[in-house]
C-alpha positions in Angstrom: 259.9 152.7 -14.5 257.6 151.0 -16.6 254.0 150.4 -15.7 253.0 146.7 -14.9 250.0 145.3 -17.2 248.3 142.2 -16.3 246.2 140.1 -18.9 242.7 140.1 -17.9 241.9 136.5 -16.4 238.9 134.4 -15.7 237.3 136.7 -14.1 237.2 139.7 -17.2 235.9 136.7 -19.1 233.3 135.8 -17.0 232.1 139.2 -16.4 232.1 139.9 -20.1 230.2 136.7 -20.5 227.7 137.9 -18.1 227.6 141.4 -19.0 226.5 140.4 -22.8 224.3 138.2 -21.3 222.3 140.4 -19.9 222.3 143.4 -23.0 220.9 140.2 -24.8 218.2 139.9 -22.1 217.1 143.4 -21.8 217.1 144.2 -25.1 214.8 141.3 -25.8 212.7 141.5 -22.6 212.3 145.5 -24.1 211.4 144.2 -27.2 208.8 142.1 -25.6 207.3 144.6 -23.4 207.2 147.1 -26.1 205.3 145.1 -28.2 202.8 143.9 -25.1 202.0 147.8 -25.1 201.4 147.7 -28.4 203.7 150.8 -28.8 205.8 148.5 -31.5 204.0 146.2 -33.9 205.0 142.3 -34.3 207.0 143.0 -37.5 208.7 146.0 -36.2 209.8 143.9 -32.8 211.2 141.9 -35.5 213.0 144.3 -37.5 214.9 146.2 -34.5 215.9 142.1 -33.1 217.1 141.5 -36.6 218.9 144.5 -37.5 219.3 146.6 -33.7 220.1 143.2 -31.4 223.7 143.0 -33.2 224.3 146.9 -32.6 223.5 146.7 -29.8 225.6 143.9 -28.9 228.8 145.1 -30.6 228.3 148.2 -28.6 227.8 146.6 -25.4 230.8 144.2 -26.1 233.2 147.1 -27.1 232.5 149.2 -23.7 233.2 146.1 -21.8 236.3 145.5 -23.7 237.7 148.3 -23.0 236.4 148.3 -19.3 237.5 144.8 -18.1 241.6 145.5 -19.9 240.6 143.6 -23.0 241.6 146.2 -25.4 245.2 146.0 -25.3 247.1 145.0 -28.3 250.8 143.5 -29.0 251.8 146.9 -29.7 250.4 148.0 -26.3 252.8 145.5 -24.5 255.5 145.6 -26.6 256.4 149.9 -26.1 256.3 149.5 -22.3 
């Protein structure tokens, strides 16, 4: 019997809205505060949003993928 596999709907795509939303928020806001405690200078803060922000946010965005059902392919639909 083969499995029944339902295409994520509004939901998945609001909770993957939201959940980038917020990794975009933190990371920022810990940017922010790291830089208020002068533990990470202006041009460091920077750096890590220039080059760490888009890591950070493909990394975020490929765990929730995977988690809301986004990750399935054609071939994934087509062999069950």
């Amino acid at each position: 019997m083969a499995a029944i596999r339902h295409s994520p709907g509004p939901a998945a795509a609001e909770a993957f809205t939201l959940g980038i939303t917020t990794a975009a928020t933190l990371g920022l806001a810990g940017l922010w505060l790291l830089v208020w405690t002068d533990v990470l200078t202006l041009l460091g803060a920077i750096f890590v949003a220039f080059f760490g922000l888009p890591v950070l946010l493909v990394v975020v965005s490929c765990l929730l993928s995977v988690w809301l059902g986004y990750d399935k392919d054609a071939v994934d639909t087509a062999l069950s």
